[in-house]
N, C-alpha and C positions, 0 to 999 in steps of 0.2 A: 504493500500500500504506500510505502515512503517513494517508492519508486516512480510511482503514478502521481504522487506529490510535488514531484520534482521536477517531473514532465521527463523524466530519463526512459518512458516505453521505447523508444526508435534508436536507443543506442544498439551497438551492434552485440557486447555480451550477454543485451537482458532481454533482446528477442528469442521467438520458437525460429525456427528455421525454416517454417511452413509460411512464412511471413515474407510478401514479397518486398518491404524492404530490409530483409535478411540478406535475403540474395541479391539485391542489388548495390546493398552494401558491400558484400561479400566480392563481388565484381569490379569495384571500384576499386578494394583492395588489391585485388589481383594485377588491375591494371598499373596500380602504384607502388607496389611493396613485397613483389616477387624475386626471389634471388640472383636473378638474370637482370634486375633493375637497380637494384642496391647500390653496384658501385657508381652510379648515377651521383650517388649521394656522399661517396667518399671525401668529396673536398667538404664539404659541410662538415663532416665529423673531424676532421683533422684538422679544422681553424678554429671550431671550438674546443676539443679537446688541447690543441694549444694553447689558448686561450685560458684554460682551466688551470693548467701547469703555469703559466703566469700572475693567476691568483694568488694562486695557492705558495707562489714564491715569493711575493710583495706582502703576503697577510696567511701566515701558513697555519694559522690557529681557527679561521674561519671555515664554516662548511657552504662551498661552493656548486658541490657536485648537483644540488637538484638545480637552480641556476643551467647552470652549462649544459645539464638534459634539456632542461626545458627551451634552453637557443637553441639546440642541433632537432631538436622536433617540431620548434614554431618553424626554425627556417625550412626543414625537409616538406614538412607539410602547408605552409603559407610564402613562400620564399621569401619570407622575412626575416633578414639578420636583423637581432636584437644586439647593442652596444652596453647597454645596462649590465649588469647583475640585477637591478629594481626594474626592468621593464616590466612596465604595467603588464602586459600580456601574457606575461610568465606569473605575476604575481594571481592572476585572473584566475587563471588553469589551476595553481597550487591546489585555490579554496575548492576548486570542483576536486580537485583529488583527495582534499580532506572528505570532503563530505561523502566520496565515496567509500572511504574508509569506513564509514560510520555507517551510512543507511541501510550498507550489504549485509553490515553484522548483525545476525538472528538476535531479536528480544532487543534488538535499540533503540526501538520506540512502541509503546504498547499501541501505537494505531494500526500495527501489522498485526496482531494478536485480535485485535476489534477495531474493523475498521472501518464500523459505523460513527467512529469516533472523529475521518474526516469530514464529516460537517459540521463538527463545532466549529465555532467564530473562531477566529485567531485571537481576536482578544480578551477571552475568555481566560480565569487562573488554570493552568493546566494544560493550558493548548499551546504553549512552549513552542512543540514540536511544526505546530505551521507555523509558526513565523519563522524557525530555524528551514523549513523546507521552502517558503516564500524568498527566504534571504539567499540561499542557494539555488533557486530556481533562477534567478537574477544573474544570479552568477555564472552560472551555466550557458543562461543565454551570450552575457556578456563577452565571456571567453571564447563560443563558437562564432558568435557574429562580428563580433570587430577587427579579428584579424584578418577576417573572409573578405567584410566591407573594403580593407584598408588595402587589401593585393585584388580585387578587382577592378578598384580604383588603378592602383598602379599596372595594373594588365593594360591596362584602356591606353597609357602611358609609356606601356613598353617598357615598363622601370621594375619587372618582376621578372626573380632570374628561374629558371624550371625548377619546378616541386610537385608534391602531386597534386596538388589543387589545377597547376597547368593542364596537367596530364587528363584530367578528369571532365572540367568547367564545359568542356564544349557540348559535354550532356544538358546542359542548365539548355532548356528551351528559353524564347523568346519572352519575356511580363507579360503579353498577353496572351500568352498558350493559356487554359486554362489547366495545366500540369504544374505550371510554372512552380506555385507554392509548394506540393507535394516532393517535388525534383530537387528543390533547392534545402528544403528540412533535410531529406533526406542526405542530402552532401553535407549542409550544415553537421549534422550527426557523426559522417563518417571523419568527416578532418579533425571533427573534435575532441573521437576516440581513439583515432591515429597518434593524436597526439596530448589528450589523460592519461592513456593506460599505459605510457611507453614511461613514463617521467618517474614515476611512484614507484616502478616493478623494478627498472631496471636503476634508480637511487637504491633499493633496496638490498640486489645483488652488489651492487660497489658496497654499500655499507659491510656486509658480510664478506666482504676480500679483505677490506682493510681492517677488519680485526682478527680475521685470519694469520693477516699476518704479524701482525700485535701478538700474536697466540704463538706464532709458529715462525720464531725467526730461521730456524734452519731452513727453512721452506720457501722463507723468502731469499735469504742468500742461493739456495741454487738454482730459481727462475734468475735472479739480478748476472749469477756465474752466464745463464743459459743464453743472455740476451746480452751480456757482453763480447761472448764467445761468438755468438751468431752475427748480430749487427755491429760489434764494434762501441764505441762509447765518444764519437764525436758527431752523433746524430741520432734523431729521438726514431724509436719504433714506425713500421709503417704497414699497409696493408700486404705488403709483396713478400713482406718477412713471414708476414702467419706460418706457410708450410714447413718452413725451418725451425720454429718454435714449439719443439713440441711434450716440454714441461709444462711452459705455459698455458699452452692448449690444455692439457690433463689439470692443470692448479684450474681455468678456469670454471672445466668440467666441475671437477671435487665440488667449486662453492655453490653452484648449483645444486649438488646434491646433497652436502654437509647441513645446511640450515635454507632451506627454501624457503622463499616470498613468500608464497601462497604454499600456509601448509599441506593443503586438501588439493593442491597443484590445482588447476586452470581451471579443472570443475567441467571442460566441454566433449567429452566423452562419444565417441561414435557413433552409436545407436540410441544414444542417453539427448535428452532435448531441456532446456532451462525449464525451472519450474518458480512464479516468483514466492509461490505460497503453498503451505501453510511453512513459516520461517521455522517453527521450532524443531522442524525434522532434522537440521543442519548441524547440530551440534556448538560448536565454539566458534567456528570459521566456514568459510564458502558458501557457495552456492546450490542448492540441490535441484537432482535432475531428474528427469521420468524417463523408463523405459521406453522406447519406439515400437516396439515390437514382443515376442514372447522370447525367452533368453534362456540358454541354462548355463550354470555355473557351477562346477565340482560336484554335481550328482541334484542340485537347487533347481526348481523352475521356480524362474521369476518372470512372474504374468506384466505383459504392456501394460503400460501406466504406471509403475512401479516405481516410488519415488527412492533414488539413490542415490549413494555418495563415492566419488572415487578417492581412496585416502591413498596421495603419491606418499606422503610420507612413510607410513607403513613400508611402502613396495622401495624406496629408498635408503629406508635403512634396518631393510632386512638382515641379519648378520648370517641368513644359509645365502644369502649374494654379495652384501660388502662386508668383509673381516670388521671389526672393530668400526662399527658404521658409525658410531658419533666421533670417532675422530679424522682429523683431516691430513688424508693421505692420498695427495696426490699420484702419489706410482701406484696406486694401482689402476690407472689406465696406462701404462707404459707395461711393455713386453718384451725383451730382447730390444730394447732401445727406439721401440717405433709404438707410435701410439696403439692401444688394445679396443679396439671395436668388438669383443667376443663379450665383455662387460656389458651390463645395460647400462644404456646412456638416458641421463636422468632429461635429456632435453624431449626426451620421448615422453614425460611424463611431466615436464614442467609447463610447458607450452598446449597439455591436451593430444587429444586424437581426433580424427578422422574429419568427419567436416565444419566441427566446432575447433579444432587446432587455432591456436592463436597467431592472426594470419601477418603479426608483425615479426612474427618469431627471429628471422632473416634479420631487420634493420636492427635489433635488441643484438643479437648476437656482434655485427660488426660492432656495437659503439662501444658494448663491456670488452674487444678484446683490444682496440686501441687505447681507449679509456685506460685498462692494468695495467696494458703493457707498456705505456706512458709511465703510468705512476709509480711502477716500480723500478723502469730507467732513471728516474729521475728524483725517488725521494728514496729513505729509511724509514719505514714507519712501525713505529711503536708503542709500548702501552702507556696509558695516560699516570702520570704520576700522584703520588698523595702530596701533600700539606710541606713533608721532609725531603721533597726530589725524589721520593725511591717509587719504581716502577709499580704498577699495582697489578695483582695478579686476577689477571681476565677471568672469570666465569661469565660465559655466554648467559646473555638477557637479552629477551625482546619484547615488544611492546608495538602496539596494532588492533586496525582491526581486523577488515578482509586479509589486509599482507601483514608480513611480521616485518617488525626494524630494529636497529640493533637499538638496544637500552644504553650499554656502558659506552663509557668517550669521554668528554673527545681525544684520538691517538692524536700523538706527535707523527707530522711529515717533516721529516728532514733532507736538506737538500746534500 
């Protein structure tokens, strides 16, 4: 019910799939955010992600990283480079990505439990929660429409450089088709999720590297050996090195698997379809799904309609598949010195399955592996110290709603 509060039906996570703008969303995707397109977008990642490593060198005690997502996804998706760290329009997106945190999470507001309860007045004692969904519905709008308004404007202009709003717009019929409105929400929706769901997921993954390696300095010294070795040390990481890095590649695997965003992972399941209600089936986190069809499982029928949950975590740290599954041990995707593909790979379960797969999965993966491979060319990072200088001894904490983020910090970057 919060969802329908918020006006967020048309986003592309909280649709059925039987929804034709599911699929048309899902289209648009395709045409902007396919693997074969990506490097489209490589200069975009590497002037920010530069960008970020100069923050972070002038003021190395501040946390920059949601910033620097949020410029490499307004620009990919709006061709808008943002000069700020405070550009409004990052700042816009933030509040929708809070409030996604919040609305998803089952038992966050009792108008999802009864929700006859949305047609109390908002200014009523109690009704709290519509003003807090009014004030985010604002927000929402704000964040998809002004940076749509401000690169059509500049389209008109010639003064917009390709992104996938480019790629896409020509769909937009004429203001007077009578589509027009339908066609353009609909885009409105997808640029806006293109770029919510990229900022929060994938700050989340950075945050659990860098205390990774706060945790695990041996770990960090032999990716730092691996990318000396490979690239050298009078030039920062780039995309042409990946195939030769292949600690790094297995260290970025690990953090995906070791403490995942989303603990109940992506929630979009291949025969499984969003369900937005009743919330308290869901447990602690995610989203829950319904059977498409009749299913069996380990000797189980499980009749259509059946609401489910798929827990990646469970299946990620199984210890009859990863040894010592809560700790973080990169070799074991490594085999006789080349990366181990015989391992599950938790990206098969972080990102979802089949036609609910999370279809930015591609642009997430390039920006966390320049993003590390940058940061740990370039800094030492370590654990945050107490009161007397002395290092303080990590226990993993997080804190969240739909995703988890790290609790403890802030680590020293050292250059």
């Amino acid at each position: 019910m919060m969802i329908e509060l918020l006006d967020w039906g048309h986003m592309l996570g909280l649709m059925e799939s039987s929804n034709p703008w599911w699929k048309r969303q899902r289209k648009f995707f395709h045409q902007t955010y396919t693997a074969s397109i990506i490097p489209e977008y490589q200069p975009i990642i590497r002037r920010h992600v530069h960008r970020l490593l100069g923050d972070l060198l002038s003021t190395p005690g501040h946390q920059y990283s949601h910033s620097a997502l949020g410029a490499i996804l307004l620009n990919i998706a709006y061709g808008f480079d943002p000069k700020s760290k405070d550009d409004p329009y990052i700042a816009e997106a933030l509040k929708v990505t809070y409030a996604f945190q919040v609305a998803v999470l089952p038992g966050a507001f009792l108008v999802d439990h009864i929700p006859l309860l949305k047609y109390v007045p908002a200014w009523m004692p109690g009704a709290g929660f519509k003003r807090w969904a009014e004030y985010y519905r604002k927000a929402t709008h704000n964040a998809q429409n002004r940076p749509f308004d401000f690169s059509m404007d500049g389209m008109k202009r010639n003064e917009v450089q390709p992104c996938a709003m480019t790629k896409v717009v020509e769909s937009l019929p004429g203001s007077d088709d009578p589509k027009y409105a339908e066609v353009k929400d609909n885009l409105l929706s997808f640029l806006g999720v293109s770029y919510f769901a990229g900022v929060d997921s994938t700050n989340g993954v950075l945050s659990k590297f860098i205390m990774a390696m706060a945790m695990y300095p041996e770990i960090q010294e032999k990716a730092q050996a691996e990318l000396d070795r490979v690239i050298g040390t009078d030039r920062l990481p780039d995309f042409g090195d990946r195939e030769d890095l292949i600690y790094l590649k297995a260290l970025i695997i690990e953090t995906m698997r070791w403490h995942q965003v989303l603990p109940l992972g992506i929630l979009h399941i291949g025969l499984y379809e969003l369900v937005l209600t009743p919330t308290w089936v869901c447990g602690t986190t995610g989203l829950p799904q319904k059977l498409m069809e009749d299913d069996y499982y380990d000797g189980y029928f499980i009749p259509k309609g059946t609401i489910v949950i798929g827990n990646a975590w469970a299946v990620l740290h199984d210890p009859k598949i990863f040894e010592n599954p809560m700790e973080f041990i990169p070799e074991r995707y490594i085999k006789n010195g080349i990366f181990n593909n015989d391992l599950v790979n938790p990206l098969e379960f972080d990102f979802g399955f089949g036609r609910r797969v999370c279809p930015g999965r591609d642009l997430a993966m390039e920006i966390l592996y320049l993003a590390i491979a940058s940061l740990l060319s370039m800094f030492e990072i370590s654990p945050p110290k107490d009161a007397t200088g002395t290092p303080i001894k990590i226990q993993p904490s997080f804190i969240g709603g739909a995703l988890a983020y790290v609790l403890v910090g802030p680590f020293a970057l050292n250059a």
